[in-house]
C-alpha positions in Angstrom: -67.4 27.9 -19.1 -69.8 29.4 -20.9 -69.4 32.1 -23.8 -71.9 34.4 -25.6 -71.3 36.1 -28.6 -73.8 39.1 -30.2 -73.7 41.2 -32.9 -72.2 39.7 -35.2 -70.8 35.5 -35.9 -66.8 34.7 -34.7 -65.3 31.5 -36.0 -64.1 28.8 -33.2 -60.2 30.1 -33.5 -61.3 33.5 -32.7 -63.2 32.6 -29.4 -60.8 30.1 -28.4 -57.9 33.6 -29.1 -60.4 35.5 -27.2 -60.6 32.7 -24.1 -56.7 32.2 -24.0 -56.1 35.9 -23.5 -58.4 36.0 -20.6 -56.8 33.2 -18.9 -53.2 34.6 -19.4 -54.0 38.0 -18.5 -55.7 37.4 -15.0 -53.4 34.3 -13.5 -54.9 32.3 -10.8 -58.2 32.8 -11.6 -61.1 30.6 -13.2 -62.8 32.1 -16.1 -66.7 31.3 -16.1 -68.1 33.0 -18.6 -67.1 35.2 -21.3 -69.3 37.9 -23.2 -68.5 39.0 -26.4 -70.1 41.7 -28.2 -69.2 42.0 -31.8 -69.4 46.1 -33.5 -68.5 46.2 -37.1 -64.7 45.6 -36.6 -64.6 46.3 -33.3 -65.0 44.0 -30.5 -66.3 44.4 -26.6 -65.3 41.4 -24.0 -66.6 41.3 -20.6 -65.0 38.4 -18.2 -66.3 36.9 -15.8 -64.5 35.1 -13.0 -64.9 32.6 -10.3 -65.4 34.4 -6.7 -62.0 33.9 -4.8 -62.5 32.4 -1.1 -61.7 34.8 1.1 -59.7 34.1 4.0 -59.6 36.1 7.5 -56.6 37.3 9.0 -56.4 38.4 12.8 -53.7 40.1 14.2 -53.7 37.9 17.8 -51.1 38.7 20.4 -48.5 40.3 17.9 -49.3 37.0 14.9 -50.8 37.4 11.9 -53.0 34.2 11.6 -55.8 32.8 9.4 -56.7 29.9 11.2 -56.3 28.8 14.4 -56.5 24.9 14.2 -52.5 25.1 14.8 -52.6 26.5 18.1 -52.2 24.4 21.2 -55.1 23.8 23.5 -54.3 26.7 25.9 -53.6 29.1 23.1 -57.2 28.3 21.9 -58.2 28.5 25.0 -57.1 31.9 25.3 -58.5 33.2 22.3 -62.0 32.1 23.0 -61.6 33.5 26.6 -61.0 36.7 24.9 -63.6 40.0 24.6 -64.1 41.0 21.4 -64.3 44.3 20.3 -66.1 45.5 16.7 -66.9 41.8 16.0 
């Protein structure tokens, strides 16, 4: 993770303040970096996170599914036999 401070010097307790409230205020996701801009007694912090993988959901014959490596030979079958439309 990396973190930036400018403006102004912070001591190691006050990043390490600064990184745990980050990580408890956006659960389930990784921090990467951290910016923080020291004003006088004021203080600007910009996270930034790990992308999240996105998965794909289809709506196929009534299911919502994600992945079709579950399905049964025919039911792939069926699927790749199928015309898509606004692919």
């Amino acid at each position: 993770m990396t973190v930036n401070v400018t403006g102004g010097k912070l001591s190691e307790a006050e990043i390490n303040a600064y990184v745990k409230r980050a990580t408890e205020k956006n659960a389930g996701k990784k921090l990467s970096a951290i910016d923080i801009n020291v004003d006088g007694d004021y203080v600007d912090l910009k996270y930034t996170f790990e992308p999240v993988p996105f998965n794909r959901i289809r709506r196929v014959t009534g299911y919502l599914v994600g992945t079709l490596d579950r399905w049964n030979d025919a039911k792939q079958a069926e699927e790749k036999d199928r015309v898509k439309h606004g692919v």
